[in-house]
N, C-alpha and C positions, 0 to 999 in steps of 0.2 A: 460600713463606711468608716466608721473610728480603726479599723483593722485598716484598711488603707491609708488611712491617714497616720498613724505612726509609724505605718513603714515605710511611706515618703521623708517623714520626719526623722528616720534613723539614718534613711540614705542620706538624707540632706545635710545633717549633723555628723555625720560619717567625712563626706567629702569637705566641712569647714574645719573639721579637725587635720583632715590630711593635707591642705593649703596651708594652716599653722603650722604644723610640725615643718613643711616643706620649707615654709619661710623663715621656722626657726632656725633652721641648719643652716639656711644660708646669713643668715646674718651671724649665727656663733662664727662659720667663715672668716667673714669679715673683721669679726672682733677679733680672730686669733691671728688677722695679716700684720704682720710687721713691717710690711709697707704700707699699710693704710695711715694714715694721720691720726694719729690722738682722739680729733674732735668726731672721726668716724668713725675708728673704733666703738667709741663711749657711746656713741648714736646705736649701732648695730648692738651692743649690749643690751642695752634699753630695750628697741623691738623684741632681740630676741626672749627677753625677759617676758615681753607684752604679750609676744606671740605663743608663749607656753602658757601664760593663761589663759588666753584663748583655746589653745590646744585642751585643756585639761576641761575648760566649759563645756566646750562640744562632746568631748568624748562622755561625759557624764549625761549631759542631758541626750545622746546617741544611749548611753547605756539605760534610763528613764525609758525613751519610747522602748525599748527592747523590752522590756519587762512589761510595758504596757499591751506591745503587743502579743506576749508569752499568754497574759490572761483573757485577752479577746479571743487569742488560739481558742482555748479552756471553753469560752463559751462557743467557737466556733464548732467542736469536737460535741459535744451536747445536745446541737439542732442540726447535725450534718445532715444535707438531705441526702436520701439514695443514689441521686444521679450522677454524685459527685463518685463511687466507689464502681471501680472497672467490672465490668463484668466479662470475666476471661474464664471459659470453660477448663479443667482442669487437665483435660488431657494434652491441654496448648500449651501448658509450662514451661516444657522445655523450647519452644519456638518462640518464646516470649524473653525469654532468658538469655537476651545480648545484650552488647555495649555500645547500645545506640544513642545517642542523643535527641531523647524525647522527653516533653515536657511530662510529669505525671497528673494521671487526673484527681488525684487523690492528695489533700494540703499535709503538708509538711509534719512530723511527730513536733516540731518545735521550730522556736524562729531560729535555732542554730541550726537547725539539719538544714533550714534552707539558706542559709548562708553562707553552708557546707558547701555546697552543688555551687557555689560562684567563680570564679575564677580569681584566685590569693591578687593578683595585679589586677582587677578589674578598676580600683581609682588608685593607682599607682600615678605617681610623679607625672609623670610622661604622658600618660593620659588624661588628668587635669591640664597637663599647659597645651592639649592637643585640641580640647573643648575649648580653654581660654582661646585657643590664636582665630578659632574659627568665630567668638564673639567678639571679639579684638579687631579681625576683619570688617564684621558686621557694624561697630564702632564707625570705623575708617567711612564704611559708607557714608553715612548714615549724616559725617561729619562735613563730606562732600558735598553733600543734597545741601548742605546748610550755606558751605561758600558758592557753589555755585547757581539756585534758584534764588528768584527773589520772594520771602515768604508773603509780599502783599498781591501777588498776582496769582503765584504757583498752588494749584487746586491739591488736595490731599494724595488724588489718586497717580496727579502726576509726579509727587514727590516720592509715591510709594515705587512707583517703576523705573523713577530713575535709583534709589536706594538698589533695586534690586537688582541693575544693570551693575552694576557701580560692584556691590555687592558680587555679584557673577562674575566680572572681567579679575578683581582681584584674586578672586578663588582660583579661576584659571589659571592665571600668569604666578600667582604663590606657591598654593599648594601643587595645584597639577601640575605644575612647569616643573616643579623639584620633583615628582615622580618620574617627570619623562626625562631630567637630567638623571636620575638614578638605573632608569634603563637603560640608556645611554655609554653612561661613563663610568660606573660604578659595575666594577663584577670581582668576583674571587675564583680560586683554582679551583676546578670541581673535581680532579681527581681522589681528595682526603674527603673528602666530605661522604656523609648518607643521605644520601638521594630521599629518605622517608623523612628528611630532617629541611630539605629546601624546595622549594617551585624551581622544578628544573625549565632550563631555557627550551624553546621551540627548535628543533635538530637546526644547527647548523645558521642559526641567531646573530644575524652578525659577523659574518663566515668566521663561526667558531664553534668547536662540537666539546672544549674543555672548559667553560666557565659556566658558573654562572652569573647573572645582571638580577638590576633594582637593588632594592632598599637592605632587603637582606644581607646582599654583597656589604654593607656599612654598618648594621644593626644588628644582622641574626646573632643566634648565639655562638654561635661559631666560627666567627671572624673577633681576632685579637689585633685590634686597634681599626681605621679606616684603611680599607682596601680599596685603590683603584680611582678612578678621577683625580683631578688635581690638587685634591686638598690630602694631600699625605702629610706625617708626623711634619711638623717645622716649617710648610710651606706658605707663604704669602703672609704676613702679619704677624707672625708668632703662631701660628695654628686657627687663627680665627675665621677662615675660610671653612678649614677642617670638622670646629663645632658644627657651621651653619649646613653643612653637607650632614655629618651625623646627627645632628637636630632634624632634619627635617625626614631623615632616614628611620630616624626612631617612631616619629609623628606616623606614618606610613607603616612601618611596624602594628601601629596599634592597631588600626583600622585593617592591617590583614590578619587581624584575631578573628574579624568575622569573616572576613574575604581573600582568602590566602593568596589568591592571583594578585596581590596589590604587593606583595612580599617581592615577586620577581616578574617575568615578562609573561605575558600573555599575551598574544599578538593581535588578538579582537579588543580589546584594552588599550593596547598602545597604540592600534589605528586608530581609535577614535578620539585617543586624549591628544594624537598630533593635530587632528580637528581643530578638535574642543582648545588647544591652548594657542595652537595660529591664527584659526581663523574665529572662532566664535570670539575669544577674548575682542580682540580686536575689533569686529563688530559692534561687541555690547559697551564699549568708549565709544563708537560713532553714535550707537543710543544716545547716551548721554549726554554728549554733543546735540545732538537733533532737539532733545527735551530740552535743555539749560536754551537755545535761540529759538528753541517754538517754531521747529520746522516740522510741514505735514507728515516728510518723507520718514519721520522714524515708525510709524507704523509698517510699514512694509520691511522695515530690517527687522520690526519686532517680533513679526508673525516669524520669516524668516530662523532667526534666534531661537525661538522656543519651541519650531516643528523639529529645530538642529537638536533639540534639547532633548525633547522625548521620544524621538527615533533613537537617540543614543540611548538614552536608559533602557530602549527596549532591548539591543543588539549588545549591549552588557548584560543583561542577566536572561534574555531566553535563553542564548548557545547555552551557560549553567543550568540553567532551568530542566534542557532536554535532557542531560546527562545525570539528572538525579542530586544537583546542586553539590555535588561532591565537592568541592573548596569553600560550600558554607557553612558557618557555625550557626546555627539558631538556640543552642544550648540553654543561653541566659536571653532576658527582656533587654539588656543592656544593648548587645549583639544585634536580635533581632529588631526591635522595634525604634532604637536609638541611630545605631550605627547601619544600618540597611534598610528599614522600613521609613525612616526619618529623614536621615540625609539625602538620600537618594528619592524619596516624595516629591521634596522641596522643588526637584529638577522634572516631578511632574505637574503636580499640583499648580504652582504659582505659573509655568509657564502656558498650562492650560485656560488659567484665566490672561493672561498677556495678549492672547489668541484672539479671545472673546472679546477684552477692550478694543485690540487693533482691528480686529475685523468690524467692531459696530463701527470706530470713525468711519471706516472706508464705506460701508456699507449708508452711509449719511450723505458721507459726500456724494454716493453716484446718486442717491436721492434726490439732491439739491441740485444739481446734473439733470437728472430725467424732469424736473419740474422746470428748471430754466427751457430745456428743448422745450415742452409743454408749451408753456408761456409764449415763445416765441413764434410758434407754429399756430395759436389760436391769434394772431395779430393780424 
């Protein structure tokens, strides 16, 4: 348990240091614009200053558990039980001896080798403000349920499903809207490029057989500056159009470390996210709507909504599934259990109970229904 608990406590302290550093640079930024004002300059100084000691806390106390957990190794290597060590006959050697991405069963020679096996960006920039926007969302909800229930009437659980509508419709129309704009309008020339280097389009995508689409087109490594859509170099505002395409290009990036189909088109993906962003968003406002005026009819969208919900997760990842998962990483916990087992739950789990609320009101009402006939029939 102390073994898991200091390497919570490194990751934790890992990712507060890379938020400091993140915010230091940007504020040295600041302090070194000569169009900034004096009085903000001086400010962004300061931070920066604040924020390098923070940077230098965490990374110390990051370095603390790490050694904490160095000597838990120590006693963990002393009581290893046997179950833990493979047992691979020897003449399998050589069949066992590829470059596959499997977990091993056997703990780590030290806590660096296994930090070795992570991927150098795992909390890179990019992927911190990819986890913020998605609690930053959840904020947004959360902030809603506040203006619009009133909390002397509004019962816990009804707060919780409007949060989660609320929650669901932004996710749609945010994140996923900026994915199917990147399938969309964002592509680059595929004839320079290596095919083993991008998710090539489905033949003829668009009636086009030389591009490739999505985020990549914006993001991958291989594109020098924004390609395609309307936010090219100097367009609409000074480029600020441009960022918000390449921000959300990058976000999209991240999440295709574990799912590389999210990188470019996949056409079972983009059927269902035109779904998912027209019609389901949409719906899960008229939720919201139905709960904030205390009308019955939102159970019937609700059930609706979250059958929409987990028929999709299914027809996302069985087609992968049958194929041997071949565009997924399970490498790292991160990947697996974060980014694919986690995010993608949420759109099981929570709408499987949505299911079971909506269906008991309904199931009340025809009760209250069958006992009225009742009643009036024994009169």
């Amino acid at each position: 348990m102390d073994t898991i608990k200091n390497a919570a406590n490194y990751v934790g302290d890992k990712v507060q240091g890379a938020t400091a550093t993140a915010s230091k640079e940007a504020n040295k930024d600041v302090a070194k614009d000569s169009n900034q004002g004096v009085g903000t300059r001086l400010n962004a100084a300061g931070d920066a200053i604040s924020d390098k000691v923070s940077e230098n806390k965490h990374d110390a106390k990051a370095e603390a558990h790490k050694q904490d957990q160095l000597r838990d190794f120590v006693s963990f290597k002393i009581s290893e039980p046997l179950f833990l060590k493979p047992n691979i006959p020897s003449n399998s050697s050589k069949r066992h001896n590829c470059n596959c991405k499997m977990a091993s069963t056997v703990a780590p020679s030290s806590l660096e080798s296994f930090l070795s096996t992570l991927p150098p960006d795992l909390f890179d920039h990019t992927t911190l403000i990819s986890l913020a926007s998605t609690v930053a969302i959840l904020v947004a909800a959360y902030s809603l349920s506040r203006a619009a229930l009133d909390p002397k009437t509004t019962t816990s659980r009804s707060r919780f499903l409007f949060i989660w509508h609320a929650f669901d419709a932004l996710i749609h129309f945010s994140l996923e809207g900026s994915f199917l704009y990147h399938c969309f309008f964002s592509s680059a020339p595929l004839g320079h490029l290596n095919p083993k280097e991008v998710f090539i389009d489905p033949y003829n995508y668009l009636g086009r057989i030389d591009r490739v689409h999505g985020a990549q087109a914006v993001a991958g490594k291989f594109v020098e500056g924004v390609v395609g859509g309307p936010a090219k170099a100097g367009a609409l505002g000074g480029g600020f159009l441009e960022k918000i395409v390449k921000g959300t290009a990058e976000l999209w990036m991240v999440y295709a470390k574990a799912d590389k189909r999210w990188a470019g088109v996949d056409l079972s993906v983009v059927s269902l996210e035109l779904l998912t962003v027209l019609v389901v968003g949409p719906m899960a406002c008229w939720v919201c709507y139905d709960i904030a005026k205390r009308n019955s009819r939102v159970n019937i969208v609700m059930i609706m909504i979250a059958t929409a919900e987990i028929y999709g997760g299914w027809m996302t990842f069985c087609p992968e599934w049958l194929v041997g998962s071949v565009n997924l990483d399970t490498s790292n916990w991160m990947y697996l259990w974060l980014y694919l087992a986690f995010f993608n739950g949420l759109w099981v789990v929570i709408p499987a109970y949505v299911i079971y609320v909506a269906s008991g009101e309904i199931m009340s009402a025809f009760k209250v229904r069958d006992a009225a006939v009742k009643a009036k029939k024994s009169l």
